[in-house]
Each structure stands twice: as C-alpha cells, then as structure tokens.
C-alpha positions in Angstrom: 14.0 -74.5 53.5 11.8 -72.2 51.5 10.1 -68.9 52.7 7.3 -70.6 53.6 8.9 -72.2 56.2 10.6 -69.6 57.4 6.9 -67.8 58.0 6.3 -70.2 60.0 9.4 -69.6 62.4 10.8 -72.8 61.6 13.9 -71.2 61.2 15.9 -68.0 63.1 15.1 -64.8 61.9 17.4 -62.8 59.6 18.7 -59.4 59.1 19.1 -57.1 56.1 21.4 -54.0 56.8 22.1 -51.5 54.5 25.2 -49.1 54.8 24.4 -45.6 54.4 28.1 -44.1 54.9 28.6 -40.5 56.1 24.5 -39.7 56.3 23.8 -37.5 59.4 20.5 -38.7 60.8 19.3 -34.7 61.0 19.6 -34.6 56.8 17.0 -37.3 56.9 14.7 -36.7 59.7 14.4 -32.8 59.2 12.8 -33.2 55.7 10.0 -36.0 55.9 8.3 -35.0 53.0 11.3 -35.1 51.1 12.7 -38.5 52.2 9.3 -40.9 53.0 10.5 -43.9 53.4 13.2 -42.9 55.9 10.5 -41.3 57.9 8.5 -43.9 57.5 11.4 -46.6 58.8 11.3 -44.3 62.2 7.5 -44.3 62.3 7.0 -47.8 62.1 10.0 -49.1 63.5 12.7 -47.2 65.0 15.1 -44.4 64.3 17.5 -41.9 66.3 20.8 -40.3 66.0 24.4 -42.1 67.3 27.4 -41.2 68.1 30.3 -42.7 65.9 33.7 -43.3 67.2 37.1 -41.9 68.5 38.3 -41.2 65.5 35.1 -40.8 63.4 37.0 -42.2 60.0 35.2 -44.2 57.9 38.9 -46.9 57.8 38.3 -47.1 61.7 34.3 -46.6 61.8 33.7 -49.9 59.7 35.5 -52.4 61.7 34.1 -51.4 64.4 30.8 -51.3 63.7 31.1 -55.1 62.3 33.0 -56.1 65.3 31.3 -54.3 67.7 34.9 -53.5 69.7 36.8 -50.3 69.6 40.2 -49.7 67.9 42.3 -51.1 70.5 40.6 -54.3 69.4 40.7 -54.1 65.6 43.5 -53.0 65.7 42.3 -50.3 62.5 42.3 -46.9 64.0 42.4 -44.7 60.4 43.4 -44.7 56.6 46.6 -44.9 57.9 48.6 -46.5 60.6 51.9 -46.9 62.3 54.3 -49.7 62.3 54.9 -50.9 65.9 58.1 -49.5 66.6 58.9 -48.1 63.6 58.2 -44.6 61.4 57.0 -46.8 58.4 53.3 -46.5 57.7 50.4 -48.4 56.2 46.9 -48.4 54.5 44.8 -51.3 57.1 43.1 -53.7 55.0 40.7 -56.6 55.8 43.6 -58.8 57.0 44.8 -56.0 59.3 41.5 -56.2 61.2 41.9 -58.6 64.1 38.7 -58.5 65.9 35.8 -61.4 65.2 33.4 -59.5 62.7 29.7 -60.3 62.7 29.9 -62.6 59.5 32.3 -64.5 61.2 30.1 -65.1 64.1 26.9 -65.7 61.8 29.2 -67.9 59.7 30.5 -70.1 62.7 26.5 -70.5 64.0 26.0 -72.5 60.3 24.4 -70.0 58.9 25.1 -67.8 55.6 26.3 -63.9 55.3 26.3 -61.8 52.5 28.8 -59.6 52.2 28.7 -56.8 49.6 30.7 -53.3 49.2 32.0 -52.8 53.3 34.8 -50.4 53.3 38.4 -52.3 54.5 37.6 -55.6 53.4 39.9 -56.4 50.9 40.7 -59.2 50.2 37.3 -60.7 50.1 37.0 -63.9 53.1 36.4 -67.1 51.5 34.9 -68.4 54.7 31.4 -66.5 54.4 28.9 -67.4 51.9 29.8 -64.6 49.2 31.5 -60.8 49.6 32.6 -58.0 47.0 35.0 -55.7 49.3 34.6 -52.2 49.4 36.4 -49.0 49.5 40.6 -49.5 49.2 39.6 -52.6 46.9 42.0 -52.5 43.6 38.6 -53.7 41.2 35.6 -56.4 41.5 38.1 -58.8 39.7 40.1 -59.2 42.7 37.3 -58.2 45.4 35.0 -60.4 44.7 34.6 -63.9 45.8 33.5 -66.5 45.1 34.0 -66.8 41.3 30.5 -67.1 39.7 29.2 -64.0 42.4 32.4 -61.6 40.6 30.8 -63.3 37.2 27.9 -61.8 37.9 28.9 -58.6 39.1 31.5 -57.8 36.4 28.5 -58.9 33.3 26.5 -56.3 35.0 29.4 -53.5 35.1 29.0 -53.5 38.9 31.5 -50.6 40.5 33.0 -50.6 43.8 33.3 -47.0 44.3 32.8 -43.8 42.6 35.6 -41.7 41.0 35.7 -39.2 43.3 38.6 -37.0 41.3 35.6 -36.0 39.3 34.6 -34.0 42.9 37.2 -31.7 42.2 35.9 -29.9 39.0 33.9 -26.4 39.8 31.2 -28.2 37.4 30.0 -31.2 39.0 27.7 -32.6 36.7 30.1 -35.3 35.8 30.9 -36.2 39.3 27.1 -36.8 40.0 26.2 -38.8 37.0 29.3 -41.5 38.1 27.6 -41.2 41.3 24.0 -41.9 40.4 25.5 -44.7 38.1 27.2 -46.2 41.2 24.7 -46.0 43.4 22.4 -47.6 40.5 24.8 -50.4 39.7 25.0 -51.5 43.7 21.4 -51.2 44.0 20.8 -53.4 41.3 23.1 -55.6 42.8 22.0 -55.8 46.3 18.7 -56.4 44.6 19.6 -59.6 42.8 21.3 -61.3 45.8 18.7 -59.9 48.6 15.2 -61.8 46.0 18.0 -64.8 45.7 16.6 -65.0 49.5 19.4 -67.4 50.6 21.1 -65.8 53.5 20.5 -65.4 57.0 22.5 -62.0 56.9 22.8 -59.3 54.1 25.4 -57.1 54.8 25.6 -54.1 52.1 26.8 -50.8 51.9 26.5 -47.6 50.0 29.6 -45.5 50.3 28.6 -43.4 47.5 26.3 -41.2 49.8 30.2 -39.9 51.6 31.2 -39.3 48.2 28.6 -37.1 47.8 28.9 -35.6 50.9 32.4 -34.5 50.7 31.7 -32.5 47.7 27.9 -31.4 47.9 27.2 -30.8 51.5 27.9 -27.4 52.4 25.7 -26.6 49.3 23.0 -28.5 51.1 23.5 -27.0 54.0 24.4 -23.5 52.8 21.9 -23.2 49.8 24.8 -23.5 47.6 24.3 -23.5 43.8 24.5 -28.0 43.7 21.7 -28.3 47.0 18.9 -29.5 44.0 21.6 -32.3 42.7 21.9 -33.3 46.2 18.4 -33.4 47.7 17.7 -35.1 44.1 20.4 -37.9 45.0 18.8 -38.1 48.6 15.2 -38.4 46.6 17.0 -42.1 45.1 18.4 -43.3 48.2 15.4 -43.0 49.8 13.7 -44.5 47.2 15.8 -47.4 47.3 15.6 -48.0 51.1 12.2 -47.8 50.4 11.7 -50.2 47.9 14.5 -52.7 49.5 12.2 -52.9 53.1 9.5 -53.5 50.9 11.0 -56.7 49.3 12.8 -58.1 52.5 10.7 -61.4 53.6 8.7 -61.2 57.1 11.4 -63.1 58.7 14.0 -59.9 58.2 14.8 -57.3 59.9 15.9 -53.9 58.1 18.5 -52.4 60.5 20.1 -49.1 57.8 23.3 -47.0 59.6 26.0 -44.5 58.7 29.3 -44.8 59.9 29.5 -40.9 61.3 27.7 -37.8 60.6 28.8 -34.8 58.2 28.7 -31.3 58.3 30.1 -28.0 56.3 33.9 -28.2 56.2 35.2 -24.5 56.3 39.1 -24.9 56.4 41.4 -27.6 56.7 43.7 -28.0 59.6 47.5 -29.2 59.2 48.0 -30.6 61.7 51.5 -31.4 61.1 52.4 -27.8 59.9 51.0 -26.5 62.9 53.1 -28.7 65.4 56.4 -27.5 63.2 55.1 -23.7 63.3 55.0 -24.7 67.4 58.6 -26.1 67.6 56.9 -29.7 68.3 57.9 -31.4 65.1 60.8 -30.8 62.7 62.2 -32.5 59.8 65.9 -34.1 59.2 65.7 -32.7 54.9 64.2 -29.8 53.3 62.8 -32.8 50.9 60.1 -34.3 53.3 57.0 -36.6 52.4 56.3 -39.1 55.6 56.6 -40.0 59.0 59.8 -41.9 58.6 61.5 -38.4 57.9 61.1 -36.3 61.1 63.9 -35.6 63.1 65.3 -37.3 66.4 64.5 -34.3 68.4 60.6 -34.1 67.3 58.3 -34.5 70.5 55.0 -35.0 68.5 53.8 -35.7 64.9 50.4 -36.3 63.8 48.1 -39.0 61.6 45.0 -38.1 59.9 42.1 -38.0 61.0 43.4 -35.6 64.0 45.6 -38.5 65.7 48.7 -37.3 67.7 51.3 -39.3 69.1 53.9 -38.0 71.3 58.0 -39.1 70.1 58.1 -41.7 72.7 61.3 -42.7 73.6 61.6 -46.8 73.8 58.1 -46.5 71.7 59.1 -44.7 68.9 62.6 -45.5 67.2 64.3 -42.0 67.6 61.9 -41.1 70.4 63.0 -37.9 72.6 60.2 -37.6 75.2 61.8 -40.1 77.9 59.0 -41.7 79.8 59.1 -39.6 83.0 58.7 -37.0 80.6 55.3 -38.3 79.0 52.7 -36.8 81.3 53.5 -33.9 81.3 54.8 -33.6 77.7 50.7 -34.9 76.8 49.1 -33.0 78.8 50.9 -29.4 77.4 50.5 -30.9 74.0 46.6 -30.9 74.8 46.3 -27.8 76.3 47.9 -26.7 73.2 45.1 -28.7 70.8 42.3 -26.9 73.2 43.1 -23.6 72.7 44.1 -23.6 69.1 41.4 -20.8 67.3 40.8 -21.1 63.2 40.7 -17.7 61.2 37.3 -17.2 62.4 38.0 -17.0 65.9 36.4 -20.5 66.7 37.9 -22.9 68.4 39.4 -26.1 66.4 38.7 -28.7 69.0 35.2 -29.4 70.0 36.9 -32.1 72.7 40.7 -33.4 72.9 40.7 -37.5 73.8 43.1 -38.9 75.3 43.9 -42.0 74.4 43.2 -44.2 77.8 39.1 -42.9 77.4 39.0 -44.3 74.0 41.1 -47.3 73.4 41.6 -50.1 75.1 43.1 -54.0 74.3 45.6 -55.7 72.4 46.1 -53.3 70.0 46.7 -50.3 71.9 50.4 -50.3 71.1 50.0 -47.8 68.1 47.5 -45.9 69.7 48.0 -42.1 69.5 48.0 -40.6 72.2 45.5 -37.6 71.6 42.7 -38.0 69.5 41.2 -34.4 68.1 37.5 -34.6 67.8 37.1 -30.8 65.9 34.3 -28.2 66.1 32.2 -28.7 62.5 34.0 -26.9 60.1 37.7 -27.7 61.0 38.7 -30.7 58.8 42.1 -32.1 60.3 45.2 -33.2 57.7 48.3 -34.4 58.6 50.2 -34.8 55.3 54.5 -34.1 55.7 55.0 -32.5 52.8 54.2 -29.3 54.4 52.2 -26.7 53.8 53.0 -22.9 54.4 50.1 -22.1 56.4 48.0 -23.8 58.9 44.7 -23.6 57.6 43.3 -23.5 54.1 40.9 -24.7 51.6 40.3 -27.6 49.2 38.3 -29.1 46.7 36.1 -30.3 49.6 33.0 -28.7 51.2 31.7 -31.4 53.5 33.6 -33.5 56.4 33.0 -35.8 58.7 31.8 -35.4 61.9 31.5 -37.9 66.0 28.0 -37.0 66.2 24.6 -37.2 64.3 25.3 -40.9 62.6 22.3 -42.6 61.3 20.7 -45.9 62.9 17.4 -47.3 61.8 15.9 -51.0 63.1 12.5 -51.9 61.4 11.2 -52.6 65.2 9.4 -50.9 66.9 10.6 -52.5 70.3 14.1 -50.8 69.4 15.2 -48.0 72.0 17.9 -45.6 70.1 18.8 -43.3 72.6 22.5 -42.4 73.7 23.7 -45.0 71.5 26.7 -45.1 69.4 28.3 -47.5 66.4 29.2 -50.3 68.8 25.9 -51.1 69.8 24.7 -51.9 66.1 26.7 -55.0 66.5 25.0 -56.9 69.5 21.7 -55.1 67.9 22.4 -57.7 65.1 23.3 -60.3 66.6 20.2 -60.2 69.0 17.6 -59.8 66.1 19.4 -62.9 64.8 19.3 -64.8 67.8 23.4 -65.6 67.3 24.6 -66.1 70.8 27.7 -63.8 72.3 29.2 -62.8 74.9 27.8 -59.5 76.1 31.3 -58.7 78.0 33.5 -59.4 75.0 31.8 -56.5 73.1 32.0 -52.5 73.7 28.6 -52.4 72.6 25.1 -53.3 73.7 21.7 -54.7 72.4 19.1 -51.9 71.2 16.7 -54.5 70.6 15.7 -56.5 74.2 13.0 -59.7 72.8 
C-alpha cells in the first residue's frame, strides 16, 4: 500500500519515536531561540517534563519504557544485576528482558517495527522487521539484523556508540568530534530507513546526547569553558528532530523522549565504602573486586545506581540478617541513607525507596531492597575494590537524574502532566491503534482519540 493510501486512512496510523537519552526537558524548553524545532514540537503538538524511574539508569530506564512495566516486570533493574541466590553478577542484555516490548506487540498485530540503536538489545530479535541494538552491543556486525540492513549500515561506517574514553581527556575536542560523527552517522541512518517509508513503527535512539552529558553538562550548566561545544551539539540535534518531523508522512506521529534527566554531578558517592566505613559491609580478603567476596557477617552491600540490598539470610547465600531481623535491619539501614551529608553539608538522598513502592511482579526476587534517588550533584558508585574515602571526583561532570526527562507527541490533543516513562508506552500504542490491556501495563495513555 503506497502513501497515497495511507492519506487516505486506508491503513492505521504510524509512529516515529526518536530517543533522545539523558536530555532534561528544562535544557530544551529554557532556550527556544536556541533550539526551534523543539519549541516548536511543544507549540504545535505537545511537550512537558516526566519523571523516569526507580532507579533512573539508562540499563533499567529502556526496558521499561518499551514495555511500559516496571523492573519487577523486566526483570532489568541496572547495568548490573544479581544472581538469584547467589553473589555472582551480570550485565542484562536483550534476552534478560522478560516483559513483552512494544515491537513485539506491533509485530504480533501484522504490522512492521523498526528497531534501530535502543540501549539493552543485544542480540538483535529476528522476529521484528529489522533492528541494530544499542548500547552494551559488541559491533554492528553482530547487532544488526537482518543481513542486508547490517550491509548497509557497515558500507556507510554506521557506529553504535561513541568512545566515551575520549571523555576523560582535560581537552575534549577529540571526544566531541567522535560525537558529532556518531550522531551524524545514526542520523543518516535513521534517515535512509524512515524515506524507505515501510514500517508502521520507527523506533530510534540517540544515546550520544548522555555521552555528551556526562562529560559537558556542568559546563552548560556552570558556564564552564566547553558550554559553546555543547549548546553547538544541542544546535544539531535540534536540527535533526527538526528536519526528521518534517519528512515523517501525515499518517505519523513524532513522539521524541529521554530516558531521565541530568544535572551537575559534584562528588561521587561509594556507596559500598561507606557501608564498610559504617560496620555494614566487610570483606573475607584484603584483595577484593565483587560482590561474591564480602564476608558472611555483612548485613548490606550495594549495586550501582544507588541499589541496596540487605544480606538476607535464606535470600542471600551467606546471608546474616535472619528474617525476623529484616524490618528492622531496613528500616535503620534507611535512616542511615537519609541522613548521610556530602562535604558540602547537603544531604545525599533527595528520597530513600523502599523497594515495595517501586517494584512489583515476577521479578522482584533480586530486587534491592532500598533504592537511593540522590539530591543533584551526588552521583552513587558501588564498585568493591574500595576506595579510601567516601566521596570524590572523576572524569565526569554530569549525572543522571528521576526528574526532568523529556517527552514530546506531535499532537496537540496530548496532556503531559504528572507523567512518567511508563506512560510513553500505552501513549504508543494508542496513536497506533494496537490493542492492550490497560491493566497489564504500569503506565497510561497521554493521548485519549
């Protein structure tokens, strides 16, 4: 069926959304003049700020906003999770998410998703149209499916993610020309397969805006030396959202998100140091590097972003907090996490979750048990090699932050107000007309037709 056609609503309408990670929606809607076509995305359609989610990690934000559900679901709740029943961690992958995402669901309707560049994909589904995964993928050879779409992509030096080592130089005029040459290469890529015009969904994401972020931001924010290299990055972006809404057919609907907001990172937290400086976590060798090396007599140990779980006895395989112990064991633990100060007299936790408000289904088993979300500023580690003090500094200025994501719908009929990443799901899914189960998801329709 050709455009025409489609004009003519003889078929269901589509969606085009475009992945904007890490972009606080304040960065964008404080500076109109400098970014038009964002501005002019809210004015014509719709645009507001969102909360992301308990944790606010882009490993954990991603499946969730494809699925719609919360980590208990997915069963993805960071870069790195824990074993059930064991001390042995991993890195979640595509295969490790085990809620239905919206692909699937646009996929099982008969019609066709594009899948390009969304972080924890890997390896790229054969059961969708075409996908390239995203961040944690090894190289396009391997992410991209099927074999004519990786073709394409490798002739035209497509690249999955920026080299973000580069970030770490005091000069980073190298680091900004990989990421303009990123960002280039995927928009030249999302280009080719949105004009192919044969999907019902496009699904792409820029990552390379939370590379920039990590290493740029505070100069932004701060009037740093950098802030012209990043506004002049923004300037592109904007650029390209503007020209991609222009392309898109009248039968799609541009719907462009982040995954979690950002803000100035002033010192990094460990978390793990801290709880060992506390007498809550200790360590069977001097010669420690992971999880599987605390002692038996540890009550508590923590996973990034700002996750702690309690040593559960029964739960945990050397566990010394017996379950009538638990309660009260959590809730001193959390007192603890509310009243910890940085250097600057601030306090490290904005809020401390526990984990019964945040998670809930089949996957709650490796839950943690507290979830920090931290003031802006407080960046929370959790390595085990130790470090000698609690807080310090990196080659990072910018961290993530639970509040001021990004959500735009090219509709005006959209209401974004006190919405968060699980409604972008149903959002999608109602602009597509694909039929769900309203109950099945955490989230709910922006959009009501």
């Amino acid at each position: 069926m050709g455009l025409f056609d489609r004009l003519r609503g003889k078929d269901h309408p589509r969606v085009a959304f475009i992945g904007i990670d890490g972009v606080p929606f304040s960065l964008l809607s404080e500076h109109p003049e400098e970014f038009p076509n964002f501005a002019a995305l809210a004015d014509d359609g719709s645009g507001g700020a969102i909360d992301s989610i308990v944790p606010p990690e882009s490993s954990a934000c991603w499946p969730a906003l494809t699925t719609g559900v919360n980590p208990g679901e997915t069963g993805v709740y960071g870069f790195q999770d824990r074993e059930v029943g064991s001390y042995d961690t991993y890195v979640p992958m595509g295969r490790d998410v085990q809620a239905t995402r919206l692909w699937d669901r646009v996929t099982d309707a008969g019609r066709k998703a594009t899948v390009m560049n969304v972080p924890v994909t890997f390896p790229p589904q054969r059961n969708v149209q075409r996908m390239v995964s995203g961040f944690l993928s090894p190289g396009v050879d391997k992410a991209a499916y099927p074999d004519e779409f990786r073709d394409h992509l490798e002739s035209m030096g497509y690249k999955i993610d920026v080299n973000a080592k580069l970030g770490h130089d005091d000069d980073k005029t190298a680091f900004m020309e990989d990421a303009h040459e990123t960002l280039d290469k995927r928009y030249e890529a999302f280009v080719h397969y949105l004009e192919k015009d044969d999907w019902d969904l496009f699904f792409g994401v820029f990552m390379t805006t939370d590379r920039v972020n990590h290493f740029l931001f505070e100069d932004y924010e701060r009037d740093g030396p950098n802030k012209d290299a990043f506004v002049e990055f923004y300037r592109k972006v904007d650029e390209y959202i503007g020209n991609i809404r222009d392309l898109l057919p009248e039968d799609v609907t541009l719907v462009v998100a982040s995954d979690h907001g950002f803000t100035s990172l002033d010192y990094e937290v460990h978390c793990n140091t801290w709880l060992e400086q506390e007498g809550w976590l200790s360590y069977d060798a001097d010669d420690h590097d992971s999880l599987s090396d605390i002692a038996s007599e540890s009550k508590a140990y923590s996973l990034i972003p700002g996750r702690f779980f309690i040593n559960l006895e029964g739960r945990e395989p050397r566990g010394s907090v017996s379950e009538d112990e638990y309660e009260e064991v959590r809730a001193e633990l959390k007192a603890k996490l509310e009243a910890l100060e940085g250097p600057n007299g601030k306090k490290v936790a904005e809020r401390v979750v526990v984990k019964e408000e945040a998670f809930r289904g089949d996957h709650d088993d490796i839950a943690p048990d507290l979830v920090v979300i931290p003031n802006h500023g407080f960046d929370l580690k959790s390595g085990f090699k130790g470090h000698d003090d609690v807080f310090g500094t990196g080659p990072r200025n910018g961290m993530h932050s639970f509040d001021n994501a990004s959500l735009y719908i090219d509709d005006p009929e959209a209401e974004i107000e006190d919405a968060d990443l699980y409604d972008i799901a149903p959002t999608i899914l109602e602009l597509m007309e694909v039929d769900f189960t309203r109950t099945e998801l955490d989230g709910a329709t922006l959009v009501h037709q």
